[in-house]
N, C-alpha and C positions, 0 to 999 in steps of 0.2 A: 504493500500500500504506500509505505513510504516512496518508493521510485515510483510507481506510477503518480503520485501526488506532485512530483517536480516532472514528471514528463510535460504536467499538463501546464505547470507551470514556462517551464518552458517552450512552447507553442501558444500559448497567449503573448510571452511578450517579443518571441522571433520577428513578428511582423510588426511590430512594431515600432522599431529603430531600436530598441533597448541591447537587442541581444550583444552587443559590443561594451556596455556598460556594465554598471557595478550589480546590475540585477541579479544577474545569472551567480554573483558570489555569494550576495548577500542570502540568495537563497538555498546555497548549500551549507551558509553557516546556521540558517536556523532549522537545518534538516542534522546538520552533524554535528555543530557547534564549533566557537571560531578557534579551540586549540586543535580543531582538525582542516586546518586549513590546504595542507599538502593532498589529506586523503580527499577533500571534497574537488579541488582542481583535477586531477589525474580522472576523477569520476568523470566530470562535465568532459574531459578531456576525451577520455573513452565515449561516452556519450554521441559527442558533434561530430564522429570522426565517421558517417555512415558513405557508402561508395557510393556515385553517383555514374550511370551511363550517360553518354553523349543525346542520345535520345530513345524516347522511351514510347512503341509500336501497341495500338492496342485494337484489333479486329471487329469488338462489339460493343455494345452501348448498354445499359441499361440504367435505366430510371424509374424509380421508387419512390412512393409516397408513403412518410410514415405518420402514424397518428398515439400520441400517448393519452393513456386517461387516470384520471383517479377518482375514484368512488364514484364510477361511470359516468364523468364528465370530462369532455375533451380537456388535455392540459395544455398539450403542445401538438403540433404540426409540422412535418417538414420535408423536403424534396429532395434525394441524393442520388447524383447521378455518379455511375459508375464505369469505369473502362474498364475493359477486362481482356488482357492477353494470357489463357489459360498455357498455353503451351512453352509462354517462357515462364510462368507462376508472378505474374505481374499486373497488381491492377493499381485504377486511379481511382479519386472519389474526390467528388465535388458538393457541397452542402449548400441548400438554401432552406432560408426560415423565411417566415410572415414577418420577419421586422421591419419597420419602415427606416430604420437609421441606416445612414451611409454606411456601406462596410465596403471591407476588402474583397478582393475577386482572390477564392484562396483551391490549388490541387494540391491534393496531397497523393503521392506515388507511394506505393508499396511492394518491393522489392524483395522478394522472398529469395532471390537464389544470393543477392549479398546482404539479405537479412538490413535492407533500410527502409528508412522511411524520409522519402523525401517530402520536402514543404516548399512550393512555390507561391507565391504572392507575386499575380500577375498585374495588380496594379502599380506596384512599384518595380516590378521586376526584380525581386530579390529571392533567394534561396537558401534554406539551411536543409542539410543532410544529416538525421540523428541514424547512430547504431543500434537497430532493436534489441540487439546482446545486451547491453548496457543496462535495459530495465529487466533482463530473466537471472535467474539464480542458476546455477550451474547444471545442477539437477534438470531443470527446466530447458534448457537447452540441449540438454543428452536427450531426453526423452522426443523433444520436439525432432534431434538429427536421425534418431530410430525410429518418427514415425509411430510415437506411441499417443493414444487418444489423451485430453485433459482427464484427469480422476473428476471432474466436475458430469462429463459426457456418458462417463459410465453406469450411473444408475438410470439411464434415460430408456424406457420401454416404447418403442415405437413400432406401431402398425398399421399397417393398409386397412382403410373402410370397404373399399370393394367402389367408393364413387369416383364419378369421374366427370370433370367439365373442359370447357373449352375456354382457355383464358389468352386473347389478343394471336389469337389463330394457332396456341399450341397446345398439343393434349396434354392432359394433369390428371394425376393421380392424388387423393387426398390421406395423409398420413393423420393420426393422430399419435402425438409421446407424450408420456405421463413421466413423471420422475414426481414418487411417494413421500422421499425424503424431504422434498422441498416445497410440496404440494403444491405444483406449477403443472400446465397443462398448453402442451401448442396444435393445433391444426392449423395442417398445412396443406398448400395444391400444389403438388410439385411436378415439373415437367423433364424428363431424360434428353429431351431434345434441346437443352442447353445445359451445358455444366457449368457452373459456377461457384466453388464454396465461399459463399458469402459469412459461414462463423469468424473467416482471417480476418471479417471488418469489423468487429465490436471488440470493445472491454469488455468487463464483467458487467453486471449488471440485467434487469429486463430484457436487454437488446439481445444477448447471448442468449438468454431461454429459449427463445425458436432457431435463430440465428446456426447457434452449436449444434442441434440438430440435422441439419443436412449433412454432414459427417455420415451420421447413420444411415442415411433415408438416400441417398443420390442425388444425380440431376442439381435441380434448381428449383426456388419456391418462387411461386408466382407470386401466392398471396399469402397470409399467415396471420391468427391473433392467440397470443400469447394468453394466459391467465394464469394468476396467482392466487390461490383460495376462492377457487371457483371466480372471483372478480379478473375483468377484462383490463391490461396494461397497457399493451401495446398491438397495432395492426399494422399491417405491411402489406401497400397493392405497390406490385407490377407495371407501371402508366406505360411504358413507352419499349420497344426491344429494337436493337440495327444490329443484326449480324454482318453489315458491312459497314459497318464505324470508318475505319482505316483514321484514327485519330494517331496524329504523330506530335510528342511534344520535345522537341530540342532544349535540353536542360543547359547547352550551350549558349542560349539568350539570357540566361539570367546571370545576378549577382550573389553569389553564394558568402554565407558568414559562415568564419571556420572556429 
């Protein structure tokens, strides 16, 4: 929790001119404290050091609308679209919300075969490359290079309904997983006619309750709503699919901070 707590810290303030400032120390010192000032720089050090390609190929598009609620009233709302080149393990994602404030135009690349996570800020044209090593523990990393499922994925019982629909011209299969421990429930309509595992896009949290399930189940979800004590958290529609994206983004235009 602790590293994931400054990851997020830093990607709030990358794009925002600070990442070259005293930010990024100060908040290793109130993560480690300032008589550890050696060990907290070599971290950030490890950290920002993530590899970047020249440019980065993605064949398909997809876009998602997701919806959260609580005590069955919408909370939040929001739209991510996604690039996906399955065959090198590399996708993109791009976020919009209902806000009406100006923001940043922000991708984020995700790099599974040199384990980064790129952050482009195309309004400024800037870029930082973090190493996802950096926030797993050792352990976590052994398991992830063997291919081994999260302990979280394994109590997850999931089965075919036997239904079936047509969602944006492709056939789907409807799964429902139950995991007893946690007493969470997802149905889901998943199509084989695109592969996608979409669990490498969330943290912990609601988003991974359906999300980590395609692991088990194949293919790709079209649609999905999640629940947590029999009440409803989060939905997940499908809007849009281009299996001929051909989106290319030259990481070569930006200004990367190291």
């Amino acid at each position: 929790m602790k590293q994931l707590l400054f990851l997020l810290i830093l990607v709030q303030i990358s794009f925002s001119g600070y990442a070259q400032s005293g930010y990024v120390r100060d908040a290793m010192y109130d993560k480690y404290g300032r008589d550890h000032e050696k060990k907290g720089e070599d971290w950030v050090k490890n950290a920002m050091s993530g590899k970047v390609d020249p440019e980065y190929k993605f064949p398909l598009m997809v876009k998602m609308h997701n919806t959260s609620y609580k005590r069955g009233e919408v909370r939040d709302e929001s739209d991510i679209t996604y690039y996906v080149n399955n065959a090198a393990n590399k996708f993109g994602m791009r976020a919009e919300n209902g806000s009406k404030k100006k923001k940043e135009d922000m991708l984020i690349i995700y790099d599974y075969v040199a384990n980064s996570m790129i952050m482009l800020n195309e309004t400024d044209m800037t870029g930082m490359a973090m190493n996802l090593n950096a926030f797993m523990s050792g352990d976590a990393i052994a398991h992830r290079n063997q291919g081994k499922a999260d302990k979280q994925e394994t109590n997850n019982d999931c089965k075919k309904t036997g239904k079936t629909k047509i969602i944006l011209g492709y056939n789907c299969e409807q799964y429902v997983c139950v995991n007893k421990d946690d007493n969470t429930r997802s149905e889901m309509w998943v199509t084989t006619k695109l592969i996608f595992d979409m669990s490498k896009t969330a943290g912990r949290g609601a988003m991974t309750g359906f999300l980590g399930y395609t692991r088990g189940v194949g293919g790709m979800m079209m649609e999905s709503e999640f629940y947590k004590n029999d009440d409803l958290e989060m939905k997940m529609e499908v809007t849009k699919v281009n299996p001929n994206e051909n989106t290319v983004v030259k990481t070569t235009d930006y200004r990367f901070s190291h």
